[in-house]
MITI-329152 format. One line per field, with one value per residue (C-alpha): residue in three letters; chain; x, z, y. Coordinates in steps of 0.1 Angstrom, whole numbers, plus 2048, in hexadecimal, padded with zeros to 3 digits. Each point is the difference from the previous one (the first is absolute). Layout:
residuo = ALA;...
cadena = A;...
u = X;...
w = Z;...
v = Y;...
END
This chain:
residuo = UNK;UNK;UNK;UNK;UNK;UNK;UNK;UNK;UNK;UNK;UNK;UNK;UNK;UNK;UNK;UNK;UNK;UNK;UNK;UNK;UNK;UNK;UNK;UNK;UNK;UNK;UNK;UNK;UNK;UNK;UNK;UNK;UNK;UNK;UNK;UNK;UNK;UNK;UNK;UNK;UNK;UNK;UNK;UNK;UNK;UNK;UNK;UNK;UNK;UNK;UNK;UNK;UNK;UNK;UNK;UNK;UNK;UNK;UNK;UNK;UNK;UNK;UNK;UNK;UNK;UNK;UNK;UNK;UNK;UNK;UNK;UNK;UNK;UNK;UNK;UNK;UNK;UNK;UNK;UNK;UNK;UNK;UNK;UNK;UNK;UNK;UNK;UNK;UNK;UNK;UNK;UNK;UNK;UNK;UNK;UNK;UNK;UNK;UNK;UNK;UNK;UNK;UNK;UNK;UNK;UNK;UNK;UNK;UNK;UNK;UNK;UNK;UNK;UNK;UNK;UNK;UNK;UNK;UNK;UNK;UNK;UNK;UNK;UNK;UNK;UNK;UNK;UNK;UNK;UNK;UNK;UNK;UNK;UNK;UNK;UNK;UNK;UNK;UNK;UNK;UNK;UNK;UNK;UNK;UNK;UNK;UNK;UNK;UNK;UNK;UNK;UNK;UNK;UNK;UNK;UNK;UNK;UNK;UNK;UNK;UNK;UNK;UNK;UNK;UNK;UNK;UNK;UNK;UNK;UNK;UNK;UNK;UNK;UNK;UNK;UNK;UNK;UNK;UNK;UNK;UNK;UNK;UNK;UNK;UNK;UNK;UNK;UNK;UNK;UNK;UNK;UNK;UNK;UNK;UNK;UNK;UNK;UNK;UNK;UNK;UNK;UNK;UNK;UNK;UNK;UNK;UNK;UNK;UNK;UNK;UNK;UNK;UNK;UNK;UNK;UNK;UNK;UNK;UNK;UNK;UNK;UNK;UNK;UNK;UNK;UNK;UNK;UNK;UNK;UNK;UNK;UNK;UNK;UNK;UNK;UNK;UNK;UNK;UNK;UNK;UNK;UNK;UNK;UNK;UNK;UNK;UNK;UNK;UNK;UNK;UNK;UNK;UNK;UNK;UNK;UNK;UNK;UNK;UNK;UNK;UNK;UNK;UNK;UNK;UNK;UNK;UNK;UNK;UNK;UNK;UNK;UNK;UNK;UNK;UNK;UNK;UNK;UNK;UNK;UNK;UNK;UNK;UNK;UNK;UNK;UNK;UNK;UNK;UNK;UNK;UNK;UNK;UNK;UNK;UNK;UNK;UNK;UNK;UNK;UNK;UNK;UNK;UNK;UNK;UNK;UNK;UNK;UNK;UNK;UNK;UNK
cadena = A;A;A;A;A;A;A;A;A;A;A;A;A;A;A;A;A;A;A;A;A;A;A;A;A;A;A;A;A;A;A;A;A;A;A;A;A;A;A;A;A;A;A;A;A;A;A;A;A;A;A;A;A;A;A;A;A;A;A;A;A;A;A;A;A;A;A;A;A;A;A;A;A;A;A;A;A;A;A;A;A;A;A;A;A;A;A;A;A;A;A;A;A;A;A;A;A;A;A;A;A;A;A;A;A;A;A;A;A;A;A;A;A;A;A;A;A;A;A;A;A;A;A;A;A;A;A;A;A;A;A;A;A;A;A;A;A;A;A;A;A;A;A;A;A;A;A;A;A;A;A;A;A;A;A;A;A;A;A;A;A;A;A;A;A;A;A;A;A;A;A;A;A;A;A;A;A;A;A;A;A;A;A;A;A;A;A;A;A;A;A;A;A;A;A;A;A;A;A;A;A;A;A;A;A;A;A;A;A;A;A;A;A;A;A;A;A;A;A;A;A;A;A;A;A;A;A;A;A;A;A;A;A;A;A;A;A;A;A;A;A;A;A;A;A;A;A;A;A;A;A;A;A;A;A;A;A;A;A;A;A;A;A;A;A;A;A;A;A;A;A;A;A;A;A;A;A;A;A;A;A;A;A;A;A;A;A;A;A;A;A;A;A;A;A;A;A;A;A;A;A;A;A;A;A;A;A;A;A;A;A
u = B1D;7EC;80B;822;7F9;7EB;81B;81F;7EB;7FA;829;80D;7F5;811;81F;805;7F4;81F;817;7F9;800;825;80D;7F2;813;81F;802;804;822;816;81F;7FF;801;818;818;800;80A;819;810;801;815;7F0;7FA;7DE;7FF;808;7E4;7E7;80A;7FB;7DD;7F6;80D;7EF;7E2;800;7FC;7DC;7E2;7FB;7DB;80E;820;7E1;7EE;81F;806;7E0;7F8;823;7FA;7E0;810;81D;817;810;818;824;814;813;81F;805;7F0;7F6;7D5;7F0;7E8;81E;80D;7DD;800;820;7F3;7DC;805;810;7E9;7E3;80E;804;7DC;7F7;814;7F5;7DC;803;80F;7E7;7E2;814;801;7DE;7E9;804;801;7DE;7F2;80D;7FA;7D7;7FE;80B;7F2;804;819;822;810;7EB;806;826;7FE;7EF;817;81F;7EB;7FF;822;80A;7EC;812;826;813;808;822;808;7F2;819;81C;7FD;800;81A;810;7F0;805;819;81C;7F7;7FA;811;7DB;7F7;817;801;7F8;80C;7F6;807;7EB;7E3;810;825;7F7;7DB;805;816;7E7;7E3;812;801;7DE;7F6;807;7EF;7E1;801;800;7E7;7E9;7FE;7F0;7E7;7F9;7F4;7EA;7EF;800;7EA;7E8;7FF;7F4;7E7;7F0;801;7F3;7E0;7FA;804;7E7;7E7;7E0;810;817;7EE;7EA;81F;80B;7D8;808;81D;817;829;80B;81E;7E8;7E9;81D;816;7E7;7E3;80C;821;7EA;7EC;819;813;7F2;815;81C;800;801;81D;816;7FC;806;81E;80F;7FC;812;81C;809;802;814;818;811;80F;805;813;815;806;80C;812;7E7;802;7DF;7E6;804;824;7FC;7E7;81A;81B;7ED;7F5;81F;80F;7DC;7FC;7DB;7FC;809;7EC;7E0;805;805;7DF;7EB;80A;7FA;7DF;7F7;809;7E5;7E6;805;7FC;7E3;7F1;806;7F2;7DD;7FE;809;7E2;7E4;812;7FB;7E1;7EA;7E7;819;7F6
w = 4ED;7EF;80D;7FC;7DA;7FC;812;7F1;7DE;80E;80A;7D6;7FA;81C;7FA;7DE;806;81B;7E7;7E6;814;808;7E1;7EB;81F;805;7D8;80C;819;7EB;7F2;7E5;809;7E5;809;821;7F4;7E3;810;7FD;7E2;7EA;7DC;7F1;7F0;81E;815;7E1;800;829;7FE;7EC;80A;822;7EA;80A;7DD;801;808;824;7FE;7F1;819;81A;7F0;7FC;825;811;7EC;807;824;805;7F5;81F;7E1;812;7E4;804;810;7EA;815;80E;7E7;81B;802;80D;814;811;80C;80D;813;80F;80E;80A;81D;814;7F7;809;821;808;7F5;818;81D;7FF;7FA;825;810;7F5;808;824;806;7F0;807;828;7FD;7EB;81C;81A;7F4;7F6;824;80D;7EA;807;81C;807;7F1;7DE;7F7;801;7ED;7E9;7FD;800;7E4;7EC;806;7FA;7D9;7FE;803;7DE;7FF;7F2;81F;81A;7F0;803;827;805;7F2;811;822;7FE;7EA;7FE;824;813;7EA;804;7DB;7DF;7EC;7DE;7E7;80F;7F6;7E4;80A;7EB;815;820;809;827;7F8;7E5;819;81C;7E9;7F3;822;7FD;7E2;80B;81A;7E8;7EC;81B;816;7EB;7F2;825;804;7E2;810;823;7ED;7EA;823;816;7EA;7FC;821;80F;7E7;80C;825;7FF;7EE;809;804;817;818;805;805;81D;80D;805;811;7E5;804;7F3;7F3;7EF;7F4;7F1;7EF;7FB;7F3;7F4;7EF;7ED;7F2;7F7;7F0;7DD;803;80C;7E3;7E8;812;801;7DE;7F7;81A;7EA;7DC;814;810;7E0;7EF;81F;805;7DD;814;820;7EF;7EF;826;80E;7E3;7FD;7E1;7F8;7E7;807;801;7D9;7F6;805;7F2;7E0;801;7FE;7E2;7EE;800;7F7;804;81F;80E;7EB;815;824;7F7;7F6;81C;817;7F2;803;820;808;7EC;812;81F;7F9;7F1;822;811;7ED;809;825;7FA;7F9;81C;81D;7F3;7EB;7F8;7E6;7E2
v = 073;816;81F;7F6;7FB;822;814;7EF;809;826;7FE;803;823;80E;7E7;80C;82A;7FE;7EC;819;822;7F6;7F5;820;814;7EF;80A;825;7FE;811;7E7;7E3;7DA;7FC;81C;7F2;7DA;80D;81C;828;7FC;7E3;807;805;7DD;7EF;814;7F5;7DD;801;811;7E6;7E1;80E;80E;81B;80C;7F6;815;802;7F5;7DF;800;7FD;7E9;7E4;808;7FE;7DC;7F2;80B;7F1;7DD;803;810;821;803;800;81D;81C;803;7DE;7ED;7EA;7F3;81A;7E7;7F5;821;80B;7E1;7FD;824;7F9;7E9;81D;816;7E9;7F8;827;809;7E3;80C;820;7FA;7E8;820;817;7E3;7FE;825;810;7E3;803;823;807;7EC;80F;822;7FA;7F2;821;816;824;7FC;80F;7DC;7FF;823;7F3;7E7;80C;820;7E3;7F1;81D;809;7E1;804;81A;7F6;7F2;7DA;80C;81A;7E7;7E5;816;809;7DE;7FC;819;7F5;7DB;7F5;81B;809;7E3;7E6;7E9;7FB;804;81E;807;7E5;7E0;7DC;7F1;7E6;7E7;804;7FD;7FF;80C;81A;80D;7F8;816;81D;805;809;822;801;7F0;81C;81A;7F7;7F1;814;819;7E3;7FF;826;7F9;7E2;80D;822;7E5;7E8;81A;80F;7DE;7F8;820;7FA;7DE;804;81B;7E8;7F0;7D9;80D;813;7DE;7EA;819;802;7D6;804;7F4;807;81E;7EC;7E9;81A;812;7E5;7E9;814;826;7F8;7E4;815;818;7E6;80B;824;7EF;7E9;81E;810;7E4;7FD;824;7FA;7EA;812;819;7F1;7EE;826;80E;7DF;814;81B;7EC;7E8;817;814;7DE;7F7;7DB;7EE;7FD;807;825;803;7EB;81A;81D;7EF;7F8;824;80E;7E9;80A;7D9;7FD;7DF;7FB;81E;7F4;7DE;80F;814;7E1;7EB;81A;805;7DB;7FD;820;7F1;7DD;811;816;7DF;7ED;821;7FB;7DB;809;819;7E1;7E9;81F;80A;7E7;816;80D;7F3
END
């Protein structure tokens, strides 16, 4: 409980450094909030009277300020364009979003966990110097191009999964779960070359070590001595990774969900981007950024549960 508390403490610097870093830069895309609720051709007055019924006419230290304490109350604000609760808008969106961070973190779990293993117990063999060239071509491949070639491959070629534009969550949850698989792909399986990389390394350490040698000297399985006692105690790196895994995904589902056309948090993001809709983009960001902290703060109690001598 008390690590909980201490990092959930640590969690409100970082919470409000991101919050802030993104509403000082969204102040620099070129276009006017007010222009873009008005019209190209409204009159001075009526651009005045917008900027500060919005108040927008207020410094942007004290824009922050409002923000920041009307978010930390569950106040998001209320949308420019639609005039709708922001809250409810971000979380008509998160559930999809949520559920595709999920699925892809399984698939990269499924395919780099097995593989680290794998890998470390060949070591230096024909078959771990390819997967670990697969891994690091598979760091190396764009979450937007590998969405696109499937795509391409599976939905436009074979017909097996919907294209771009699928049905919302809300509509027809089947439907909706049938097309995030594609997705997930995407963006797991590059989680997975990252995990298979972190896996192996930890694995190759610990199956060279001391314990492991004396397990084998008494005849112990090498399944046990492998999935039993090594991945155990590489468990702490893997931790940390999965972790990291999701800060990422949640940054990359943006551009996935905008290749497959998902209406998601992403997919919100842009659209508020492009009708300069502050608000809305100032939400996305701190949701998002709860979400990382939560998990980073699950992460360090996971820490204290796999190893106890963590203090």
């Amino acid at each position: 409980m008390r690590v909980a508390g201490t990092s959930a403490v640590a969690a409100v610097p970082t919470l409000v450094l991101a919050t802030l870093i993104v509403f000082f830069l969204q102040r620099l895309i070129p276009g006017d909030p007010a222009v873009a609720i008005a019209g190209e051709y409204a009159t001075p007055d009526n651009l005045e009277r917008i900027r500060v019924d919005l108040g927008l006419d207020q410094p942007l230290v004290m824009q922050y300020l409002s923000w920041i304490g009307n978010a930390l109350t569950g106040d998001l604000g209320t949308s420019y364009q639609t005039g709708e609760p922001i809250a409810a808008l971000v979380f008509d969106r998160l559930p999809l979003t949520l559920l595709l961070t999920l699925f892809a973190l399984v698939v990269a779990i499924a395919i780099g966990l097995p593989a680290g293993v794998i890998a470390a117990q060949k070591v230096d063999t024909a078959f771990d110097r390819f997967l670990t060239t697969a891994a690091t071509f598979g760091l190396a491949v764009p979450n937007f191009w590998l969405g696109m070639m499937l795509i391409v491959v599976f939905a436009l070629g074979l017909g097996w999964f919907p294209g771009p534009g699928g049905v919302r969550l809300q509509d027809d949850p089947a439907q909706a779960l049938h097309g995030l698989v594609l997705p997930a792909l995407a963006l797991g399986l590059v989680g997975g070359a990252e995990i298979c990389r972190q896996v192996r390394s930890a694995m190759v350490e610990n199956l060279s070590a001391d314990y492991v040698r004396t397990h084998r000297a008494k005849g112990l399985p090498n399944r046990d001595i492998v999935w039993r006692h090594a991945l155990k105690n590489s468990s702490l790196p893997f931790a940390t990774i999965i972790g990291l895994q999701v800060s990422r995904l949640i940054g990359a589902a943006v551009v996935v969900e905008a290749v497959f056309g998902l209406s998601g948090l992403g997919s919100l993001a842009v659209e508020a981007t492009n009708q300069r809709d502050y608000g809305v983009i100032q939400a996305v960001v701190f949701v998002a950024a709860l979400i990382v902290l939560l998990t980073n703060l699950l992460v360090d109690i996971s820490y204290r549960l796999l190893d106890p001598r963590i203090a």
